[in-house]
KEKE-3310 file (N, C-alpha, C; in steps of 0.2 Angstrom, whole numbers, plus 5000, padded with zeros to 4 digits):
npx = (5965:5969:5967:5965:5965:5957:5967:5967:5961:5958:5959:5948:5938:5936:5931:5919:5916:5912:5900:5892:5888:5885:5877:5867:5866:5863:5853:5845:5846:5845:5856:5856:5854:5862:5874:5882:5883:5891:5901:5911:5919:5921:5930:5936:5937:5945:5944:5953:5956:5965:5971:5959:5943:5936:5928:5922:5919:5915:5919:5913:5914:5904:5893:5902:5904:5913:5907:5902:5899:5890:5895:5901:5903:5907:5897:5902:5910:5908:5907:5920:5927:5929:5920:5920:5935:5935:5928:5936:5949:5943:5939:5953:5957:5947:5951:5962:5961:5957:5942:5933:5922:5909:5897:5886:5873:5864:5858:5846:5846:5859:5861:5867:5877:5885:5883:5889:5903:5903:5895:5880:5861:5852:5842:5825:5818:5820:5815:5827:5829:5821:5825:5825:5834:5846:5851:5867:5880:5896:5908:5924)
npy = (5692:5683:5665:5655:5636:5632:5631:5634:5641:5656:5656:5650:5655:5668:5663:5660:5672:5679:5671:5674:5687:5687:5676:5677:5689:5698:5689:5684:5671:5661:5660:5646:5637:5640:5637:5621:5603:5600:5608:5605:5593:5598:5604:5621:5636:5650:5669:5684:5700:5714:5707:5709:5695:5691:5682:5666:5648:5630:5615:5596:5578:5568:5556:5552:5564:5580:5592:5606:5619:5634:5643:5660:5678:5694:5709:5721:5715:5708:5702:5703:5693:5685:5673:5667:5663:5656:5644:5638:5634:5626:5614:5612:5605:5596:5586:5585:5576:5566:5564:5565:5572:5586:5594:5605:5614:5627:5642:5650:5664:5663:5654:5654:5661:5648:5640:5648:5643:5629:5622:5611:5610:5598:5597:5601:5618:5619:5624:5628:5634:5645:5649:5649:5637:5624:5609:5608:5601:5594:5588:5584)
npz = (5286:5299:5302:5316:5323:5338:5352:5364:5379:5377:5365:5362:5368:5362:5352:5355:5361:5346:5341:5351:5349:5336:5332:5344:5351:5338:5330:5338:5344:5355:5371:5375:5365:5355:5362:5364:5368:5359:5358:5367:5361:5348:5335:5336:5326:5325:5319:5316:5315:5313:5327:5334:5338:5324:5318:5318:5320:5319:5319:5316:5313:5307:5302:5293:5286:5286:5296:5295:5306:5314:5309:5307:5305:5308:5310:5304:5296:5287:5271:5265:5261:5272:5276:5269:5268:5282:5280:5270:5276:5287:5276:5275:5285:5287:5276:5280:5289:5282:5277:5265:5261:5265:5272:5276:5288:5280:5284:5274:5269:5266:5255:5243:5244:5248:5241:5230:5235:5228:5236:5237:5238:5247:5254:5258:5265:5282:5300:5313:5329:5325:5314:5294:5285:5277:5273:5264:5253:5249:5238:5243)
capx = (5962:5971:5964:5969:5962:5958:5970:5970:5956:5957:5955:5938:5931:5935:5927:5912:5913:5910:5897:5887:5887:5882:5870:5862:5864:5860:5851:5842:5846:5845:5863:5857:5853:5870:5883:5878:5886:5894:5905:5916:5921:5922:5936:5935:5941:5944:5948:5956:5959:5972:5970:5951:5943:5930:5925:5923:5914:5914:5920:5913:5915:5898:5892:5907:5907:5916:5899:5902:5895:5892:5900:5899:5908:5903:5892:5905:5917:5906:5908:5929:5929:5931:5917:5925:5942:5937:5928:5943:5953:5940:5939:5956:5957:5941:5955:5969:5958:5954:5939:5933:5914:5908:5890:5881:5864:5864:5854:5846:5849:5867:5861:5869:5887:5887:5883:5897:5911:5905:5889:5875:5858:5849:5834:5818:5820:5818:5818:5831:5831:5819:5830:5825:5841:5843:5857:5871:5883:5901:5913:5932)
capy = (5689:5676:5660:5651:5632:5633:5626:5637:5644:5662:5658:5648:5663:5672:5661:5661:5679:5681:5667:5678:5693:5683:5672:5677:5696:5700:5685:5682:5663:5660:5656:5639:5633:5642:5635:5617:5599:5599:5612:5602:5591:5600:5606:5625:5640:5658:5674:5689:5705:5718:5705:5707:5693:5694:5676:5659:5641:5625:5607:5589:5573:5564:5549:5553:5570:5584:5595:5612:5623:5640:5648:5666:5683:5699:5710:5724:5713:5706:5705:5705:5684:5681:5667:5658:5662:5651:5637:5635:5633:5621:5610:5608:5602:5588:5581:5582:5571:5559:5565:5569:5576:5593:5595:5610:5618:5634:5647:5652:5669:5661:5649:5658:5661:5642:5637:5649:5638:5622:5618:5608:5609:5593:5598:5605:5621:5618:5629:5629:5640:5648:5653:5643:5633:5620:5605:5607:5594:5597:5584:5590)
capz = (5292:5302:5306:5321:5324:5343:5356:5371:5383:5373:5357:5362:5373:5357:5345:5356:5357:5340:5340:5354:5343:5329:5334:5349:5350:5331:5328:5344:5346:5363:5371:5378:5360:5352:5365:5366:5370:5355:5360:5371:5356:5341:5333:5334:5322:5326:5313:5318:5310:5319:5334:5336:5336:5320:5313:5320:5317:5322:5314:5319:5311:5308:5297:5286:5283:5289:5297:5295:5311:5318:5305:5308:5304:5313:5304:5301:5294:5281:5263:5264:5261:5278:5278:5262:5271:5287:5276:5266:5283:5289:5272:5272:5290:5285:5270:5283:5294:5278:5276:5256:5260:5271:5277:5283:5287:5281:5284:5269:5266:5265:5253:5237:5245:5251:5232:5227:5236:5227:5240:5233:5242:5248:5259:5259:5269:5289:5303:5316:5330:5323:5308:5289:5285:5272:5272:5259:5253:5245:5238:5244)
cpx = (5967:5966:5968:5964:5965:5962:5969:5962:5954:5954:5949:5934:5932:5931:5918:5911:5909:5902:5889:5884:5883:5875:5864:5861:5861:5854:5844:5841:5847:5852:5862:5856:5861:5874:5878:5885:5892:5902:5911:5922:5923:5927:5934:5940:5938:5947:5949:5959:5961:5970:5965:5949:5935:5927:5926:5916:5918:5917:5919:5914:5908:5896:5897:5907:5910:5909:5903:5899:5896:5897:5897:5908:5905:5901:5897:5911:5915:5907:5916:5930:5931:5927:5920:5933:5942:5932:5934:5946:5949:5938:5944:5959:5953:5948:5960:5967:5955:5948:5936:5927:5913:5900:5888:5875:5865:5857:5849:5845:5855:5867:5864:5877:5888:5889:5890:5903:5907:5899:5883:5871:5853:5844:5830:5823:5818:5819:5821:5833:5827:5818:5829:5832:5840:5851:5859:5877:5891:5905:5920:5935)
cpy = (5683:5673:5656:5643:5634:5629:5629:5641:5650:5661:5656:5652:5665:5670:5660:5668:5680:5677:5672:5683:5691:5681:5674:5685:5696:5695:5683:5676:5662:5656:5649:5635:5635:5637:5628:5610:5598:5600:5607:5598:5592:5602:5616:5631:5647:5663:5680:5694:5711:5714:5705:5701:5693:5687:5670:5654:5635:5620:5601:5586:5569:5561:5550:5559:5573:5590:5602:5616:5629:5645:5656:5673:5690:5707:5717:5720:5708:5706:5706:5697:5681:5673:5663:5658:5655:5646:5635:5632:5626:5613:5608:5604:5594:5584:5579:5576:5563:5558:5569:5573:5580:5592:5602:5613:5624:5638:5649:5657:5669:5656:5650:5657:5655:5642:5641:5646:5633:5618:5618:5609:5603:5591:5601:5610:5618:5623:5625:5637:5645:5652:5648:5640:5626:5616:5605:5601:5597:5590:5589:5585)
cpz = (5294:5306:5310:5321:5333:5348:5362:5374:5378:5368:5356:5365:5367:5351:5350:5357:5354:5338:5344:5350:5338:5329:5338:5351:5343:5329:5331:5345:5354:5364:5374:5372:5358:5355:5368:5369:5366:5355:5363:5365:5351:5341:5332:5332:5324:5323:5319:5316:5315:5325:5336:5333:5331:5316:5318:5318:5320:5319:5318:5313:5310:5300:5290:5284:5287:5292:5300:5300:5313:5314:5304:5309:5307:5305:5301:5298:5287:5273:5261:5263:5267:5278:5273:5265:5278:5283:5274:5272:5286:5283:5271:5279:5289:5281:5274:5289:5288:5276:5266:5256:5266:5269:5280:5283:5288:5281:5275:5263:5264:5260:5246:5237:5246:5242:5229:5230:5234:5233:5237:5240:5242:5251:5258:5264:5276:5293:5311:5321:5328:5315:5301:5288:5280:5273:5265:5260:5249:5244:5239:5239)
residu = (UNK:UNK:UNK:UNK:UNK:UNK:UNK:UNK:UNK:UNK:UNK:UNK:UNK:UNK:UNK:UNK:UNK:UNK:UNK:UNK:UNK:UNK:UNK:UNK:UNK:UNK:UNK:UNK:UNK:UNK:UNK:UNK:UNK:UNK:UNK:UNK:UNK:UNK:UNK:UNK:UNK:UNK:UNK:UNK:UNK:UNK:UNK:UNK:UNK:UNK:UNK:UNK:UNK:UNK:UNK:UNK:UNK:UNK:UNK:UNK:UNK:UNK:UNK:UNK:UNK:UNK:UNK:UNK:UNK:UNK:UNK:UNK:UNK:UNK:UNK:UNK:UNK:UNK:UNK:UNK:UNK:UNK:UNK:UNK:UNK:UNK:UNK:UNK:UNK:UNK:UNK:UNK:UNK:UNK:UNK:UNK:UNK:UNK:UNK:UNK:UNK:UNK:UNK:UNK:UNK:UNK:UNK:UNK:UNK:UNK:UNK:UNK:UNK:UNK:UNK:UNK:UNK:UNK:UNK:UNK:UNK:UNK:UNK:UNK:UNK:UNK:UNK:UNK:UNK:UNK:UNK:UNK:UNK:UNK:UNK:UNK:UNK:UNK:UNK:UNK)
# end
């Protein structure tokens, strides 16, 4: 998979592409929660394998850590390390920014794969979106 960091109009329709699919078709997140303010200012990444786009997620900066977002891979393209392929890409962006700690709310059927990259979890579960999800912490 290549990952691209987003710079141009395409590869951010492409990374919400994948976000729709993800999120709000399979998911059923409603797209006014999915695509939010945030968007405007995040830093966002998009994977692609033969040229289709198949993985994207999001990066902010907040109270110190690198806050991992929206990380999503499309459901036939799961289980080939694409999701540890764009963390990795995204933690090593947080360090390039001087950043040592990553943050994210995962879902918590994902709460196994986070733990296997080195993510610790810090919260009771909560729901978001409907969806339970649990804030994780990682030192880079």
């Amino acid at each position: 998979m290549d990952i691209i960091k987003v710079k141009n109009k395409q590869h951010k329709d492409d990374a919400f592409y994948v976000r729709r699919v993800v999120f709000v078709d399979e998911q059923q997140v409603p797209l006014e929660i999915e695509i939010d303010e945030f968007d405007d200012t995040a830093i966002h990444f998009v994977g692609y394998e033969k040229n289709q786009p198949v993985a994207a997620a999001r990066l902010r900066f907040v109270h110190g850590f690198g806050k991992l977002e929206r990380i999503s891979v499309t459901k036939e393209h799961r289980g080939r390390s694409f999701g540890k392929q764009i963390i990795e890409s995204m933690e090593e962006v947080i360090r390039d920014y001087a950043f040592d700690k990553a943050k994210l709310n995962a879902q918590t059927h994902a709460e196994a794969f986070y733990e296997s990259l080195g993510y610790v979890t810090i919260s009771e579960p909560f729901m978001d979106a409907g969806i339970p999800h649990v804030t994780m912490v990682k030192k880079l």
